[in-house]
C-alpha positions as CSV (number, residue, x, y, z in Angstrom):
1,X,-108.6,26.3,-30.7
2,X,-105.6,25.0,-29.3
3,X,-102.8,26.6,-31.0
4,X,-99.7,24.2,-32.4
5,X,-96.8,24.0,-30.3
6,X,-94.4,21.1,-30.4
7,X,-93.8,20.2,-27.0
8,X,-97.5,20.0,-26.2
9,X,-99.6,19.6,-28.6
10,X,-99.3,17.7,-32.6
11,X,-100.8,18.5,-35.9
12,X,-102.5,15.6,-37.2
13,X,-103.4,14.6,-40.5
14,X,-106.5,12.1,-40.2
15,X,-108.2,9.9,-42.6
16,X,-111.6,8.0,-41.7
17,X,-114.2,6.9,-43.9
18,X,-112.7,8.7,-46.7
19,X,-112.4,12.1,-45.2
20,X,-108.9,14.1,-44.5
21,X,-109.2,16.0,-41.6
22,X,-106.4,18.0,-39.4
23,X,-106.9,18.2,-35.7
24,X,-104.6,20.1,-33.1
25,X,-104.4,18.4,-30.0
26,X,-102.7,17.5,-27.0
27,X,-99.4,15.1,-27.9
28,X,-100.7,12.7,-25.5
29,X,-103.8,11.6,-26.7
30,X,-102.6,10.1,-30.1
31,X,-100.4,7.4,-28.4
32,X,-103.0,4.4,-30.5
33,X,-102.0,1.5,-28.8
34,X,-102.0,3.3,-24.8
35,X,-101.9,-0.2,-23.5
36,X,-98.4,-0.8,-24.9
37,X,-97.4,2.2,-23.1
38,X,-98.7,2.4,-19.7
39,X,-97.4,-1.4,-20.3
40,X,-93.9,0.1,-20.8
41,X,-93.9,2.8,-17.6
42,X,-95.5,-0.2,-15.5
43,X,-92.1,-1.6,-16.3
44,X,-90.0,1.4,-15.3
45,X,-91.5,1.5,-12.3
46,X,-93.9,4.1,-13.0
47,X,-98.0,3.9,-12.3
48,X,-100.6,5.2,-14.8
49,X,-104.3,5.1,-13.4
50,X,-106.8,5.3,-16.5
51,X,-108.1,8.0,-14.6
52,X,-105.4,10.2,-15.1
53,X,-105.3,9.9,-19.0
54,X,-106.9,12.8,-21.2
55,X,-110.7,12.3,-21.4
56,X,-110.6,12.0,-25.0
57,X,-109.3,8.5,-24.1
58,X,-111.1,7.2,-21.2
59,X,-112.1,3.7,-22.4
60,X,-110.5,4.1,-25.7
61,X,-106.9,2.7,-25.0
62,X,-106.9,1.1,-28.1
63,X,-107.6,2.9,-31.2
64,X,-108.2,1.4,-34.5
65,X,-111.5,1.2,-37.2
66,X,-114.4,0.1,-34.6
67,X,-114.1,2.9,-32.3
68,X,-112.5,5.6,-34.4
69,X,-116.0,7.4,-34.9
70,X,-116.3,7.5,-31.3
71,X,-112.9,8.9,-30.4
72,X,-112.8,11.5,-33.4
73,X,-116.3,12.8,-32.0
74,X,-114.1,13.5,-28.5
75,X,-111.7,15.2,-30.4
76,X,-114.1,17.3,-32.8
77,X,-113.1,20.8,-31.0
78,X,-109.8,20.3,-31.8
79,X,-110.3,20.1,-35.6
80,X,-108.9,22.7,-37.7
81,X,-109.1,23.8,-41.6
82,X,-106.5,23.7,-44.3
83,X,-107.1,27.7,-44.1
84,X,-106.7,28.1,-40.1
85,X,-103.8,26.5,-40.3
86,X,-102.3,28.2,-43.4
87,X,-103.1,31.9,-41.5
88,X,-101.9,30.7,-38.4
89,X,-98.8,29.8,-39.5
90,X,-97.9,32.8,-41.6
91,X,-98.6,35.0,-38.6
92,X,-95.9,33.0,-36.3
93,X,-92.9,33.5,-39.0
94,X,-90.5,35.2,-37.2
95,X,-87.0,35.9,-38.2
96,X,-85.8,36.4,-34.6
97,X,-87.4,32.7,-33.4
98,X,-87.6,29.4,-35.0
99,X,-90.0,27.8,-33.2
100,X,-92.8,28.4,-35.6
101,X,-90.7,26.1,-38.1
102,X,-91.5,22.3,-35.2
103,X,-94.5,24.1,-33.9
104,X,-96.5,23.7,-37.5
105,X,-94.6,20.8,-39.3
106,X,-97.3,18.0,-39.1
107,X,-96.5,15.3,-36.6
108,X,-98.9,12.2,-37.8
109,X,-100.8,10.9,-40.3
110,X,-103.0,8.4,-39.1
111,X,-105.3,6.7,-42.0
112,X,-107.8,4.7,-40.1
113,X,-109.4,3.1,-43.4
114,X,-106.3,1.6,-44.4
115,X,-104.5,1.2,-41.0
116,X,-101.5,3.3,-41.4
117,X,-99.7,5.7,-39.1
118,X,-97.4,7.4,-40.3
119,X,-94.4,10.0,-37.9
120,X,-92.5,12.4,-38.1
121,X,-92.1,13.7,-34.8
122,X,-88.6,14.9,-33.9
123,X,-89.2,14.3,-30.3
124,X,-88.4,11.1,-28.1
125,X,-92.0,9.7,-28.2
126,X,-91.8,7.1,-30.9
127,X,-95.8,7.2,-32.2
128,X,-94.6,4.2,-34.8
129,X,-93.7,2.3,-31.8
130,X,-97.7,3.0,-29.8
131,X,-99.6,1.4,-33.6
132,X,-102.3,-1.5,-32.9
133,X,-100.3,-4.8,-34.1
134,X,-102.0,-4.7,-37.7
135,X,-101.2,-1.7,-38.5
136,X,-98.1,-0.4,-41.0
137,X,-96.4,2.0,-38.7
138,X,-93.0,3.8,-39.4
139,X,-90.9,7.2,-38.7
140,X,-91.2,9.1,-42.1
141,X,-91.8,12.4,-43.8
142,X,-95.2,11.9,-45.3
143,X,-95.7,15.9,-46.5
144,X,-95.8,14.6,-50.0
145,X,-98.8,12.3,-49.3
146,X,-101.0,15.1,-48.6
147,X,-103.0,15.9,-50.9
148,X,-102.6,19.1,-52.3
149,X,-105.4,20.8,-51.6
150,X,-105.4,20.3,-47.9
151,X,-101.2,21.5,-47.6
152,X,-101.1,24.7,-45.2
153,X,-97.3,24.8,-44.9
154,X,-95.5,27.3,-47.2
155,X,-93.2,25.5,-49.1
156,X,-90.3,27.3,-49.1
157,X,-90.2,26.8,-45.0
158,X,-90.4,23.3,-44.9
């Protein structure tokens, strides 16, 4: 299991076909639209070679409903309980460092079903700004969305 850490990897809240799942993964691979941003360092000057990206999305540049069972099959290893992440977060509190307080605050919520992503990463990537055209895509805290059942986060940290 890939453990949470802010500047590499996201937790994600996923929805598809009615099931809530969270995955731990490497921040690059939940960029949805990757066409807008190889699109965008092609502009800068910059060249990405689909070979390079993470093989989780080799030929899925563009994810939305019709090939979300596909790349969530990729990205099966790096799903994680309610419960794994509950006991993996209460053994990184530390009074002495902070870090455990951005590496497990969830990142995304992406809800394939209804085509909604969702951010909250503090970071420079803009996730909101990588969402397939139909989508509803916006920067915001969606703890309270979760249902209740599936919150690992102690809520007097966050």
């Amino acid at each position: 299991m890939l453990m949470p850490d802010s500047t590499e990897s996201l937790i994600v809240a996923v929805i598809y076909e009615n099931q809530f799942n969270w995955y731990v993964a490497d921040k690059e691979v939940w960029y949805l639209d990757y066409n807008k941003r190889i699109k965008l360092f092609r502009e800068q000057g910059y060249e990405i070679k689909e070979e390079y990206i993470d093989d989780e999305r080799q030929e899925l540049l563009l994810l939305d409903t019709s090939n979300a069972d596909d790349f969530l099959s990729r990205m099966s290893k790096y799903k994680v309980t309610t419960q794994q992440l509950k006991s993996l977060l209460e053994s990184s509190i530390s009074q002495e460092d902070d870090s455990w307080r951005y590496d497990y605050n969830p990142s995304l919520f992406i809800d394939f079903d209804r085509k909604v992503l969702y951010s909250s990463y503090t970071e420079a990537a803009s996730y909101e700004d990588y969402a397939p055209k139909e989508w509803k895509s916006e920067y915001k805290n969606f703890k309270s969305i979760i249902p209740n059942n599936k919150r690992y986060w102690l809520n007097q940290y966050f």
